[in-house]
Every structure is written in C-alpha cells, then in structure tokens.
N, C-alpha and C positions, 0 to 999 in steps of 0.2 A: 585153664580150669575146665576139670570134666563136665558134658552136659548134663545136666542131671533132673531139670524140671518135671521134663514128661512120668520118667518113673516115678515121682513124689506125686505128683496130680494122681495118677491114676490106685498108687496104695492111700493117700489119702480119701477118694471115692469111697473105698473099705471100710467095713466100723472096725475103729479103734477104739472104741469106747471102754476102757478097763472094768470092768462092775456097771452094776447100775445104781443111778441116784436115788436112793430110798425120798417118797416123797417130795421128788423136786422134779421139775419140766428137765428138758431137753438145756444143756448148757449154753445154746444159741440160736437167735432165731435169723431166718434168711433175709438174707440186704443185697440188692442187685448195686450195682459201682464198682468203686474201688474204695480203697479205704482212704485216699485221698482224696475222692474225688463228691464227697460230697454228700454220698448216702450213708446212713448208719443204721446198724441194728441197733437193737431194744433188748436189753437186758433182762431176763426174768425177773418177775415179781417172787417171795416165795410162797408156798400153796401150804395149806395145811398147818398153818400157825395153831396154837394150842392158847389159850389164855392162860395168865398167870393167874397162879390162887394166893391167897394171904396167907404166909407162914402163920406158924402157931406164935401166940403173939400181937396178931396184925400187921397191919401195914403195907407196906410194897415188896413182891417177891424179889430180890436181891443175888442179882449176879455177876462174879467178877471173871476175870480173863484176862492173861500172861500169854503176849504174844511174844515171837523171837526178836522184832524189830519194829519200827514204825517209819522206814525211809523207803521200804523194798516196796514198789505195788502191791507184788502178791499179796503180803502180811497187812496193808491197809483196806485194800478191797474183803480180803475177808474180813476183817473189822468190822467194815463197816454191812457185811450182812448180817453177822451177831446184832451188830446195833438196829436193823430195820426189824429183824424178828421180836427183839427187846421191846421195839417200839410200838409197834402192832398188837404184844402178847399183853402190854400191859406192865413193863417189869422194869428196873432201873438195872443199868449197868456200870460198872466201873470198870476201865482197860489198865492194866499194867504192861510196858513197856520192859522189855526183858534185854534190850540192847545187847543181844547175842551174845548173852552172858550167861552160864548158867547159877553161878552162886547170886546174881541178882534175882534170877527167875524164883530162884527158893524164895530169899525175900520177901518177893511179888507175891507169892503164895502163902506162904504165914502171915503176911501182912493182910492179906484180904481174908483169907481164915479169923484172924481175930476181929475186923470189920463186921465181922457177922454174915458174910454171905452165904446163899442156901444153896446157889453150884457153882463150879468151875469148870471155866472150860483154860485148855493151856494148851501151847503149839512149844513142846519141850524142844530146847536147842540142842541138846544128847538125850542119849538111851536111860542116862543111869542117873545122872543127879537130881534131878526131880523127885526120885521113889517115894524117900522117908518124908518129904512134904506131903505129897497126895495122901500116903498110907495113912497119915496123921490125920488128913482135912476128911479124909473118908470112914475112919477110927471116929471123928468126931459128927460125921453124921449128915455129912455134907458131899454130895454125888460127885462125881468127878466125868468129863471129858475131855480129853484127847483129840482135837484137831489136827490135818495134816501131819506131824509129827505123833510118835506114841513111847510109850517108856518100856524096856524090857519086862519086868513083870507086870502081867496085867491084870493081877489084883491089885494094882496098886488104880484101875480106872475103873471107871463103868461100861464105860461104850468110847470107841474110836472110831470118829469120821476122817476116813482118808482116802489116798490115791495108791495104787498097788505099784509104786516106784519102782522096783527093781525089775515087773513085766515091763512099765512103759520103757525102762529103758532099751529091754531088750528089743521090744516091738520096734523102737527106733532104729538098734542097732540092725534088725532081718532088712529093714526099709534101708538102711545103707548100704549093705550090702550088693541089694540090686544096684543101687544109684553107680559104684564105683566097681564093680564086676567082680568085688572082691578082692581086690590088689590097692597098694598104695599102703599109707603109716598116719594114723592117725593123731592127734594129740590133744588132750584131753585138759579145759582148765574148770576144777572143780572145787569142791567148800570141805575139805576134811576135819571142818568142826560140826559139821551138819552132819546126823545118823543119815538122813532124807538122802543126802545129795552122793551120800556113797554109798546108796543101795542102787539110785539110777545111774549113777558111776559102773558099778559093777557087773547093773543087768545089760547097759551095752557092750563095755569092752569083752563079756566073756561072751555073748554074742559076736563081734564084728571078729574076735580071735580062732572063737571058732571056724569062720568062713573063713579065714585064710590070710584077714588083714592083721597088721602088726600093731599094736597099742604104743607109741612111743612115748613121748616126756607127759610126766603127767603134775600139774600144779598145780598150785592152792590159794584161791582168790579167797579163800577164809569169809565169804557168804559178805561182800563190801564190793561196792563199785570198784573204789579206786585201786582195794587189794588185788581182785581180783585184773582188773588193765596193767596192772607193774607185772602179775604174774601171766599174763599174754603175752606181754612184749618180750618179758624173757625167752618165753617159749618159742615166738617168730623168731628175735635175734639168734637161740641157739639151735635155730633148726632152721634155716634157709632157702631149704627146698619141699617145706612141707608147704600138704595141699589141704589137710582135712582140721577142723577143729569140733570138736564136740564139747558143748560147754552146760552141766549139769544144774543151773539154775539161773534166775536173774539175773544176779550180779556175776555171775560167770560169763551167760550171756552178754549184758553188756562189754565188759572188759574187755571181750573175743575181741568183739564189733569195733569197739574204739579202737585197740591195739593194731587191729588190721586194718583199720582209717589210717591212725598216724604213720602207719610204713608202706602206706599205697599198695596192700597186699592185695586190694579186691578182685583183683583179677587172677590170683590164683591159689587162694583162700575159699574154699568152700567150709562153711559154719550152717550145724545145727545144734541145736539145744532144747530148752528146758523155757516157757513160760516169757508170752508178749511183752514188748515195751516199745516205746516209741521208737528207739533205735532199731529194734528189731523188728521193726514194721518198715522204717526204712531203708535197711536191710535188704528183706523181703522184695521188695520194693525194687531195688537195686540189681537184685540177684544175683549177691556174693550169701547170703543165707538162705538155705533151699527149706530149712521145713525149722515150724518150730513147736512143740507138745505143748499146747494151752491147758491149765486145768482149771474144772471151774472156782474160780478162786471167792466171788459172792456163794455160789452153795455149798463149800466149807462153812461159810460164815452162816447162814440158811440152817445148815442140818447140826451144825454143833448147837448153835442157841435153843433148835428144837429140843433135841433131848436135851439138854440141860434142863428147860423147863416140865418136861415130861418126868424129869427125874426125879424133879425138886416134889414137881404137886404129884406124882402117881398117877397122871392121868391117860398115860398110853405107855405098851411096854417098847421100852427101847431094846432095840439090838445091839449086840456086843460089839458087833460092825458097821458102819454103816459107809460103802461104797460111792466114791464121786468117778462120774469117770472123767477119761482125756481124750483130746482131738489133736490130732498133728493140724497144722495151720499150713498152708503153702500160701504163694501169690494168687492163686486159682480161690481159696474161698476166705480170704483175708478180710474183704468186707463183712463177712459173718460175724466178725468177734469185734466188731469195733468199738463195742461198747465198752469193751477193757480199757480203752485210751480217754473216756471222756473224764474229764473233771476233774 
C-alpha cells in the first residue's frame, strides 16, 4: 500500500473549508490525544438563536422536518441540532423519517402541512420528487428549507443550507492525486439514489481523471450499510488488485471499511471518503483510510432550524444560501472531531 500520510497531513493543515458558516462557530474546537485515548473536544453550542414568535392564532410556533433516514449518524446528528435550536427558540418540533424513500418524504410533507406547521425544513432523497409538495406547502403560506440536500427548482424553497458537494469532492480528489503521483485505478462505492452523493461522486472522479488516474468499477451501496458492504465486496472480489477505494458517503464508507476487513485487504486497500463514524475512526486509526471529509453535521441542524424560524416570525432576513463548510480529517487532527462519536 502506497505511503501516503504525510501528503494528507500537510493538505489537510490547508483550509478546506468550502463556504463559510453563516452564523455558526468554527466546526471544531481543538483536543490534544488521540481519539482513543481519552481526550475529547466539545462540540459547538449554536450562537445566534432567534426566539420563536406565536403564529397568528397563538400558541407555540410549529415546526416539522422530513429527514432522508434515521440510522445514518449524519442524518441523526443533524436532527438533533434542529432540535437544540427548537429548544432554546422556544418552538416544538415534529421529525419525519423519510426511510430513503421518496414517495414517503412527500407524505411526510403533506402530512405535516395539514398538521398545521408554520416551516419546513427537508433533507430531499432526490432532486425532483419533493417539488409539487414544497410548491404546495409554500402556495400555502408556510417557508420552506432545504437542508444538506436541495430540489431542482428552487422556487420550490426559501433558503438552502448546505455543503458545496461536488467542490468537496473535487478538492479530495486534487488531494489524491498528490498522495498516488497520479497513477494507479481507483474504484468508487457510492448511493445513486442520492442527488448529494453523485455530485461528490462526480467532483472527484473528473478530478482524479483528469490527473491521469483511471476511474474503474463504480457501485451502488444505495445510501444503507449493509447495501453498500455486499457492493464493496463485489467490487474487491472483481477487482483483485485494486489499491484505491473512494466511497461517497456514510454508508459507502462504512461498507468500504467492512468489505476490506472481511477479505484482509488492509494492507493494500487505501480508503477515503465522505463523513466519520466509528469504523472510520478505526480505520483512521489503523491506517488503511488515510483522509476522511467531516461536514459539520450539528450546524446543518443549527442553521436549517434558524432560518426556518426567521422565516416563519420575519425576524431576520434569511439568505437564499447558506454555506456549512468541510474539513478533511486525518490521523493527525482526528481528536478534533471527537465529538461526532459521542452518544
């Protein structure tokens, strides 16, 4: 397995930071250790909370949200920053679980439309099926946000808080390119039901093609642990002297990491991806996964709940956009982010 540490250390030193976080601290704060060993950082609080107002009417200002899943970290950790904003603002919340479906997500959204909620916030599983819900719940007088995911037309939202996916991926793939001098076949296990995951699909492989590397088998863990590990293993098994995997989100992630546990690839299997988890810390750790792009997944949750409430009472203008950015993660500043692992 190629060395590759030192060049990851030293572009990760670099800001990678995609945008900047409207509103929100710094994605991490510094923890001396390891991530094993005992010390952990502190997670941002978030800043700038707005209080909810009483709709017209009375009562308690009222907000729902249609996430893609509730098993992925990512999608719970953001969760649960809607919910601390929620709680702070003064505002009740109701989550819908959209189980990476999108004819449920519509559901989830007419259902809390009729509920009477005053915004939404949604993390859309695709571009397109979503529209004529939002169009409807915003026809009817109720703001819309767009978390992490966003919908092709965007009059169909108000404001979308997210990650500039298809740079980060590029920015990974310029970073790989050092690490492997540009030679070698990479193979790639990713969610082709995710818009998300095949915009950071796309921004590295036509980066790493461009430099000279070859994009080979490319699969589809369909945004699920265990889909995504059946489609690793395929990928090892039909490719037996592959060295590189790039895997475009969580569950791609994971799948990589198991797949190349069960066939004792670690030693000549180099994996980078998309977004911590405990495998991927041990991983990390191990040093068959040299880097991995954290995003901050609590201020997704942070900056969607603000504007929603900004939306709802008029009390601050939201942006059309609003900007989280990303940090590649190495072994080198791995104790920074520990906070993603607790609880």
């Amino acid at each position: 397995m190629p060395t590759t540490r030192t060049v990851l250390a030293a572009f990760a030193v670099g800001a990678i930071a995609i945008g900047t976080l409207a509103g929100c601290d710094s994605s991490s704060t510094t923890a001396s250790g390891s991530a094993s060993g005992g010390s952990t950082s502190t997670r941002p609080a978030p800043t700038d909370v707005p209080q909810a107002c009483s709709p017209d009417g009375g009562g308690t200002l009222q907000l729902g949200m249609v996430d893609i899943n509730e098993q992925t970290a990512f999608f719970t950790q953001m969760n649960e920053g809607v919910q601390d904003v929620a709680d702070e603002a003064g505002a009740d919340l109701q989550i819908v679980s959209g189980d990476n479906d999108s004819a449920t997500q519509v559901s989830g959204v007419e259902n809390l439309v009729a509920s009477g909620v005053d915004a939404l916030i949604v993390d859309p599983v695709d571009a397109t099926a979503l529209i004529p819900a939002l169009t409807a719940a915003k026809a009817a007088g109720i703001p819309v946000v767009a978390a992490d995911g966003s919908v092709e037309d965007a009059s169909a939202i108000d404001s979308y808080v997210g990650t500039a996916n298809e740079d980060g991926g590029a920015q990974l793939g310029k970073a790989f390119l050092d690490i492997t001098g540009g030679e070698g076949e990479v193979g790639v296990v990713g969610a082709l039901n995710s818009a998300i995951q095949i915009q950071r699909q796309n921004g590295f492989t036509d980066a790493v093609e461009a430099g000279g590397m070859t994009i080979g088998t490319i699969v589809d863990g369909q945004n699920v642990n265990e889909d995504a590990q059946a489609a690793a293993e395929n990928l090892l098994t039909g490719n037996p002297d592959l060295e590189y995997i790039y895997a475009t989100g969580e569950p791609a992630l994971n799948g990589a990491i198991a797949a190349v546990k069960s066939q004792g690839a670690q030693d000549r299997v180099t994996i980078v991806g998309w977004d911590l988890s405990p495998s991927a810390v041990e991983g990390l750790q191990d040093g068959y996964v040299e880097a991995v792009i954290q995003q901050d997944t609590f201020g997704f949750g942070y900056e969607a709940a603000k504007a929603a409430i900004n939306l709802a009472c008029g009390t601050a203008e939201v942006p059309a956009t609003v900007d989280v950015p990303i940090t590649i993660v190495t072994p080198d500043n791995l104790a920074d982010f520990s906070y993603y692992l607790e609880g």
